[in-house]
C-alpha positions as CSV (number, residue, x, y, z in Angstrom):
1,X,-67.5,-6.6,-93.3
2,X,-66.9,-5.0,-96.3
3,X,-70.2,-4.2,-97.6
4,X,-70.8,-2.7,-93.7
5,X,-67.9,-0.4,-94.7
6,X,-69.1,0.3,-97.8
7,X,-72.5,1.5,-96.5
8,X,-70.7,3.7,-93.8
9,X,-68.8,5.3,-96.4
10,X,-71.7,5.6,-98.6
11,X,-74.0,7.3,-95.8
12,X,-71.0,9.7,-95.1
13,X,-70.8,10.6,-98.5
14,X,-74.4,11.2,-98.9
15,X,-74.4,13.4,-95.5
16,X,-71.3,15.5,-96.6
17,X,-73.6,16.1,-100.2
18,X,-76.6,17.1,-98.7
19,X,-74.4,19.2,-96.2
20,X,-72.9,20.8,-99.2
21,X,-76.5,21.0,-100.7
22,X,-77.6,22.7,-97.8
23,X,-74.6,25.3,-97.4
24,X,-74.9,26.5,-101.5
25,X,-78.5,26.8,-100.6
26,X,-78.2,29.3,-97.6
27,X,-75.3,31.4,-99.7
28,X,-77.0,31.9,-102.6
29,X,-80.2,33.0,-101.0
30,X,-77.8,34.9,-99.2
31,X,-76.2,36.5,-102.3
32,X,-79.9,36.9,-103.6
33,X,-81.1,39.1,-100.6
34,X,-78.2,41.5,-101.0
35,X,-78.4,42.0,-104.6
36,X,-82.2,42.4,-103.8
37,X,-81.9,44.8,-101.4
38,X,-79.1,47.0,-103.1
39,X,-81.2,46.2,-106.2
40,X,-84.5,48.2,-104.3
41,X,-82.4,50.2,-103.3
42,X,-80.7,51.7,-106.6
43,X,-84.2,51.9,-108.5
44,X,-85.6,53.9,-105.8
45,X,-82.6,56.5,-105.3
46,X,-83.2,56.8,-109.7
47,X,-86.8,57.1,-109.3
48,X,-86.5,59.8,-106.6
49,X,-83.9,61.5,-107.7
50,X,-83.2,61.3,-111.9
51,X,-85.4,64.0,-112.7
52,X,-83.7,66.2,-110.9
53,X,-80.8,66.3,-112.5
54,X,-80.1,68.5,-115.0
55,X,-77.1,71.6,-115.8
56,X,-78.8,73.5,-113.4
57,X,-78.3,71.4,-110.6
58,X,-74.9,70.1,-111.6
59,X,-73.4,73.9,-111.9
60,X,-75.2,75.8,-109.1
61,X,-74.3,76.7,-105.8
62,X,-76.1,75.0,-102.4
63,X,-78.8,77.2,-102.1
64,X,-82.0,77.2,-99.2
65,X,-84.4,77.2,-102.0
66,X,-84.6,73.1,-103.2
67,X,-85.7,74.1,-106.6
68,X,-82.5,76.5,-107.3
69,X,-79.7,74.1,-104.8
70,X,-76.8,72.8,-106.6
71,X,-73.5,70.7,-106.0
72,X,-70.8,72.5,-108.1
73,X,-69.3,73.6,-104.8
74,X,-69.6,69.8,-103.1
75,X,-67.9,68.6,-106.5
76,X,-65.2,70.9,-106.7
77,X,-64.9,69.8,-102.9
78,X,-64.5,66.4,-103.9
79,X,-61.8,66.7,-106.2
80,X,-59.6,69.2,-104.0
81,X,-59.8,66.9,-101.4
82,X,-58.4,64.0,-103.7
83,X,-56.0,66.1,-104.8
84,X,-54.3,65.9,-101.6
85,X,-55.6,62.2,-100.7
86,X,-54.0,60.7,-103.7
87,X,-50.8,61.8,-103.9
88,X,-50.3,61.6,-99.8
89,X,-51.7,57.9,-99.7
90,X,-49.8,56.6,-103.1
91,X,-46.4,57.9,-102.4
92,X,-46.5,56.8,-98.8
93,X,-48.2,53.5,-99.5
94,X,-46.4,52.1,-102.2
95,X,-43.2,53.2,-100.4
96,X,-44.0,51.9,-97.0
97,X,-45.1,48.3,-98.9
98,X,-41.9,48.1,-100.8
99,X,-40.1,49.3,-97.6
100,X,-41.7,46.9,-95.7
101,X,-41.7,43.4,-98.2
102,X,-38.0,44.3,-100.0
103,X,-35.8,46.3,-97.8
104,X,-36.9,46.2,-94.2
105,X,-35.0,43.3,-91.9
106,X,-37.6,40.5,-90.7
107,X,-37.9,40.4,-87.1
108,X,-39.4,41.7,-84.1
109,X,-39.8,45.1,-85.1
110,X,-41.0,44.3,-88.0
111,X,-43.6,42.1,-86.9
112,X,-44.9,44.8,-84.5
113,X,-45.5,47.0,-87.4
114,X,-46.8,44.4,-89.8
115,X,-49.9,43.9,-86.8
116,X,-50.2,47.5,-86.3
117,X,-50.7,48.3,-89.9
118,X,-53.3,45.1,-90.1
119,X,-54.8,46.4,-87.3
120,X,-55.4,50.1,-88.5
121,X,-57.1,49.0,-91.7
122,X,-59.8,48.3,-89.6
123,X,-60.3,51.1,-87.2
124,X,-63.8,52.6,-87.8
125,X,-63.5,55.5,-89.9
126,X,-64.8,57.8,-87.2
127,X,-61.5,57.1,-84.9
128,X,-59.5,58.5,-88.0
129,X,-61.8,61.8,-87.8
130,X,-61.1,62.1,-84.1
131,X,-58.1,62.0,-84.8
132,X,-57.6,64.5,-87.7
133,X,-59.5,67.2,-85.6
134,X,-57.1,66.4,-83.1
135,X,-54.1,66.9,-85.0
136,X,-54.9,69.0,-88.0
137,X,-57.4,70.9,-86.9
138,X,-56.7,71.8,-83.7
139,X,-53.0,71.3,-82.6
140,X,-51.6,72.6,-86.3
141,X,-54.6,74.7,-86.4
142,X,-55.7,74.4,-90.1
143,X,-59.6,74.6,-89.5
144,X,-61.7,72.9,-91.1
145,X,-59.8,73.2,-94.9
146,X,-59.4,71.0,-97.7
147,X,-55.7,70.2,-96.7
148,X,-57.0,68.5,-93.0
149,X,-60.0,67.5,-94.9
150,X,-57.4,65.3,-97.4
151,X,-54.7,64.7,-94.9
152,X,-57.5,63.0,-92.3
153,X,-59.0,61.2,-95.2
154,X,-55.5,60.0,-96.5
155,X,-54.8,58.9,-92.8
156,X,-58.1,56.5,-93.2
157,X,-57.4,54.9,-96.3
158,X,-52.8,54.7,-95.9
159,X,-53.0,51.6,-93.8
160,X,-55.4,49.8,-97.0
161,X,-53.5,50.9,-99.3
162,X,-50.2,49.7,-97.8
163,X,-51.5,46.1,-97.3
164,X,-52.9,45.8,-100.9
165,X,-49.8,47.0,-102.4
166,X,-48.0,43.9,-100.2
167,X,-49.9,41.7,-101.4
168,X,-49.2,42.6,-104.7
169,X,-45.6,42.8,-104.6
170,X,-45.9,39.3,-102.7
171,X,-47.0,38.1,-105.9
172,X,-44.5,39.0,-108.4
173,X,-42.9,35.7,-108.7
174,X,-39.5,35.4,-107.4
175,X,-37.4,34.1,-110.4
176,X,-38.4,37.6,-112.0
177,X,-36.5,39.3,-109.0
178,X,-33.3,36.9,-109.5
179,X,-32.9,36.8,-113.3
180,X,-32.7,40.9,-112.6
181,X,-29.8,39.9,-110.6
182,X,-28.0,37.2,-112.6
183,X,-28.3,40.2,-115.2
184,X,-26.1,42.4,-113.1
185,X,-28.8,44.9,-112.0
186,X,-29.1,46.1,-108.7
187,X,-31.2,46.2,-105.4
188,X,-33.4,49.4,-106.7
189,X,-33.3,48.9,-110.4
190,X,-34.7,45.3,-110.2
191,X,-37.5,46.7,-108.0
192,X,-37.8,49.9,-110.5
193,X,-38.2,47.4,-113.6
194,X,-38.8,44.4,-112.7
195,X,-41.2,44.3,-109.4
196,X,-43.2,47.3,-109.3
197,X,-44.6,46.8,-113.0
198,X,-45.6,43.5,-112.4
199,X,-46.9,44.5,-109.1
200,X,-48.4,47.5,-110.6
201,X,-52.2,45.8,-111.5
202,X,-52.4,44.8,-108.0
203,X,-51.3,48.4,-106.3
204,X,-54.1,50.0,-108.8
205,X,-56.6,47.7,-107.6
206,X,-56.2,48.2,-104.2
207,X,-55.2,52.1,-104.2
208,X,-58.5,52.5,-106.4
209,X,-60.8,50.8,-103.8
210,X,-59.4,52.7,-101.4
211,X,-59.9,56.1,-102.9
212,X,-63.2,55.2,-103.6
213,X,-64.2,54.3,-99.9
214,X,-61.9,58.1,-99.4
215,X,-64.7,60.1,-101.8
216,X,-67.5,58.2,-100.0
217,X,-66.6,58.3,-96.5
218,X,-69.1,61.1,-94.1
219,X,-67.7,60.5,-90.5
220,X,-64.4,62.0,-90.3
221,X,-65.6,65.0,-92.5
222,X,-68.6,65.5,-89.9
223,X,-66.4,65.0,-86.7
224,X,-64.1,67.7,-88.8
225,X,-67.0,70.2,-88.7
226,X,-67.3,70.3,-92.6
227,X,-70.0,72.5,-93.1
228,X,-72.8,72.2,-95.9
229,X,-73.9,76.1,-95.9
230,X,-74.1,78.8,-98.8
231,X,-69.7,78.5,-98.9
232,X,-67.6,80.1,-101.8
233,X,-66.5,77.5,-104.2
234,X,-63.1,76.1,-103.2
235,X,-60.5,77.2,-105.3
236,X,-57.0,75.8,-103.4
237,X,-56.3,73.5,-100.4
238,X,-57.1,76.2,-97.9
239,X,-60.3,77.1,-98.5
240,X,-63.3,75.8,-96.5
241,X,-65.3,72.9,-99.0
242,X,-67.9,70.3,-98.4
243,X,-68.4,66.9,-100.4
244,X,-70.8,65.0,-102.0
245,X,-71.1,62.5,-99.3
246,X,-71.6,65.3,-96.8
247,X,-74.2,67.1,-98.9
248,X,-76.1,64.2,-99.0
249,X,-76.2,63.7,-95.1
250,X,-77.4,66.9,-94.7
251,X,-80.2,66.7,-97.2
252,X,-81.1,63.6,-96.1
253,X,-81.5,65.3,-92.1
254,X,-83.1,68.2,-93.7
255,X,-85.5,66.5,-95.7
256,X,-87.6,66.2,-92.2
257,X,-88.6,69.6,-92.5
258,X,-88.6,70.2,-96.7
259,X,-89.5,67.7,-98.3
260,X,-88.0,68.3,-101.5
261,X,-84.1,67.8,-99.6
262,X,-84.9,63.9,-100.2
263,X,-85.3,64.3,-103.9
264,X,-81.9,66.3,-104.3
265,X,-80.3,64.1,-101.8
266,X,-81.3,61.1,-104.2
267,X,-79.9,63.5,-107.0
268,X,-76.5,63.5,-105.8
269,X,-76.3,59.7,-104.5
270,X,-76.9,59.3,-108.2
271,X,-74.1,61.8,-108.8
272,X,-71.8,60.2,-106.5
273,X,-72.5,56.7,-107.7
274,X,-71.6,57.3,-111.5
275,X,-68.4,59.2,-110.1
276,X,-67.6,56.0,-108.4
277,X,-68.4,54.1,-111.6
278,X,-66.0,56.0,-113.9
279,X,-63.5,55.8,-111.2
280,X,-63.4,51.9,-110.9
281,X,-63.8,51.9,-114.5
282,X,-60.5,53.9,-115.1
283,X,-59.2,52.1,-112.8
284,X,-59.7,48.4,-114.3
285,X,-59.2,49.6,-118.1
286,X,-55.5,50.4,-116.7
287,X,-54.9,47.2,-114.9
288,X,-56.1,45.3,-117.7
289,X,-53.6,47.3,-119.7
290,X,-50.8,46.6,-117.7
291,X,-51.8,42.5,-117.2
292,X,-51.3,42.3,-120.7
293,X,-47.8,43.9,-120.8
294,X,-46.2,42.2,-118.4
């Protein structure tokens, strides 16, 4: 009877390896497709588009001509519009997390808000552009400006930013909270000193991923009505811009007709993607800086 047992146990255990077998198989290949594919992906973009690039290109305005078309004006379009995003989504983030985890009575009410702010994270992009034309553009009647450019945008990344910095503060183990106490400090100053620096890697994570999904989102910009015509350079948050991402969607539509659009297209995907790189960069020499403070 025992050796029966034995062998059961044996065959189950020889099942639930080549089950395991079986499922590290499928993920890697998986794994391996993707990084393939974004892998084909990447050299092509470089091959297309790096020899286009050059001071020229970088410091000229959009032009209809391909060989004399620049994205100075798309840049400076980018970096108004963060201007706005990242203070907006930041201040209102972090303080709706702390709000929310260290001040807010659980319950009901809280609950509801806790779902609807889950449930906003992931709400295609294009909803939050309907809704900025709705609000910014038409009932406050901005137009089509870098302020409802950044205030939609800042709308589509808040609710991300909000649940990452949670997470983070959920973290920050408690006995740091309650030594602050047994010292005598209070409510704000233990969250000042004690739970936001420790928290602090975790916010940067998050706010960073989410202000890098802000400079590459197209949807809510196009159902905005950004345009990607010879425009002024933007100088302050009401003047008319365009963005990277946006120059590129055009290009790529007009590439049916010039040719050449692809190329610059590929030039400023390659633009975009080394912007993205110094970003995320920035933003994990800083969190390793603060992981090794606190």
């Amino acid at each position: 009877m025992k050796h029966v047992n034995r062998e059961q146990v044996q065959q189950k255990m020889n099942g639930r390896i080549l089950k395991n077998n079986i499922l590290k198989t499928i993920f890697f290949l998986s794994t391996l497709f993707g990084l393939v594919v974004l892998a084909i992906l990447i050299i092509r973009v470089i091959m297309q588009g790096v020899s286009w690039i050059n001071m020229d290109f970088l410091t000229n305005r959009l032009s209809t001509s391909p060989e004399q078309a620049g994205i100075m004006g798309a840049i400076l379009g980018t970096f108004w519009l963060m201007v706005v995003v990242i203070p907006v989504t930041l201040i209102l983030g972090v303080g709706t997390a702390i709000y929310l985890e260290l001040y807010a009575k659980k319950g009901r009410f809280h609950s509801f808000v806790q779902t609807n702010i889950a449930n906003l994270a992931g709400v295609p992009s294009i909803v939050y552009g309907i809704l900025g034309m709705t609000l910014f553009v038409r009932a406050l009647e901005f137009g089509n400006i870098v302020l409802a450019g950044g205030l939609t945008m800042s709308l589509l990344v808040l609710p991300i930013i909000i649940v990452a910095s949670q997470e983070a503060i959920r973290a920050v183990p408690q006995h740091l909270s309650e030594a602050s106490y047994g010292m005598g400090a209070t409510k704000w100053q233990t969250v000042k000193n004690i739970v936001l620096p420790a928290a602090l890697p975790g916010i940067l994570t998050g706010s960073i991923l989410s202000l890098s999904r802000a400079i590459g989102e197209t949807a809510p910009l196009v159902v905005l009505g950004i345009p990607a015509l010879l425009i002024p350079f933007p100088t302050g948050l009401f003047d008319k811009f365009t963005v990277l991402p946006m120059q590129v969607y055009y290009w790529t539509i007009d590439s049916s007709l010039v040719a050449e659009y692809a190329n610059l297209a590929a030039a400023t995907i390659i633009v975009l993607l080394v912007l993205l790189f110094i970003l995320n960069a920035t933003a994990i020499f800083i969190r390793n800086k603060f992981q090794k403070r606190y």
